[in-house]
N, C-alpha and C positions, 0 to 999 in steps of 0.2 A: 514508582513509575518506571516505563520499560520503552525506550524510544527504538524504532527499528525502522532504519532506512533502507530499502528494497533498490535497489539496480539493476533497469530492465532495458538491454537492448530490444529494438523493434525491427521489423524486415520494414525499409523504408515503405513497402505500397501495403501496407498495414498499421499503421499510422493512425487514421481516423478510425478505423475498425478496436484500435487498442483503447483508443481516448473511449470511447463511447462503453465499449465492456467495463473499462476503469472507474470513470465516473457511476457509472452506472452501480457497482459493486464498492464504490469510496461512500455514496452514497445510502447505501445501506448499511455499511460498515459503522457508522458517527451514529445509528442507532442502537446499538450494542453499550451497554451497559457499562462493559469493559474497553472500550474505545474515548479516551479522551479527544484525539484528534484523528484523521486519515487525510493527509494533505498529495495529490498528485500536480507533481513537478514534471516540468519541458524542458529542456535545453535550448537555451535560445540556440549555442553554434550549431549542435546536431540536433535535427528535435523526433529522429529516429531514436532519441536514449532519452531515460524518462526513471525519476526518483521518487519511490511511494513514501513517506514519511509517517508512519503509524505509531502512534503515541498511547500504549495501556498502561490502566491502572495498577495493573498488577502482573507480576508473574506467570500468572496462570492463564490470564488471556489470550495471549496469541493462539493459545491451543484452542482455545474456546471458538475462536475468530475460526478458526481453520476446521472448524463440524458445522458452519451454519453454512444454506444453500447457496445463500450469495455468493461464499469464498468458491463454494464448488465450480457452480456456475462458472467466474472467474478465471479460474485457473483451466478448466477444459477448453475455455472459448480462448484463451489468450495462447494458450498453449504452443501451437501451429506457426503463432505471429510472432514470437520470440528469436533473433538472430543466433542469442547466445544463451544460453542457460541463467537467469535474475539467480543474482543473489544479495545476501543482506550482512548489515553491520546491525550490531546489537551496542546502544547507548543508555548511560543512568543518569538521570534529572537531575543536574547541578539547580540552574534557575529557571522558572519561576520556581518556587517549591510546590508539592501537592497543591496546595490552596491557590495557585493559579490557574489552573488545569479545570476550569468548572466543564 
């Protein structure tokens, strides 16, 4: 298991324009095979700033995530609306172990 939390400043009047690309593409993301979870996070204090929480099975998936159309989609459409360049922490599954993760 491979946890990766994303941190994405937004340009505040892009905001609902982010939610909707995001959902949209979290969405499609939790059908991937290699996707245990795709959680998007708001900041109650700023909710200009927003944490994707993507949870694969393996290794190998993020790359895999990152060739389907949806990421493409994604990432050209949010692009513009980003304050600051997202970036991401890489974490390894202490608990639940695999067999929580259905």
């Amino acid at each position: 298991m491979l946890a990766v939390h994303v941190h994405v400043h937004v340009k505040p009047d892009c905001i609902m324009d982010f939610i909707a690309a995001t959902v949209e593409n979290a969405s499609n993301s939790v059908r991937e095979p290699g996707i245990a979870r795709f959680d998007v996070l708001q900041c109650n204090d700023n909710p200009a700033r927003f944490v994707l929480v993507e949870v694969y099975r393996t290794q190998d998936d993020p790359a895999r995530h990152k060739e389907t159309p949806h990421y493409a989609k994604w990432r050209e459409t949010v692009e513009d609306m980003m304050a600051e360049p997202r970036s991401s922490i890489k974490y390894s599954n202490v608990f639940p172990g695999e067999d929580g993760w259905d």
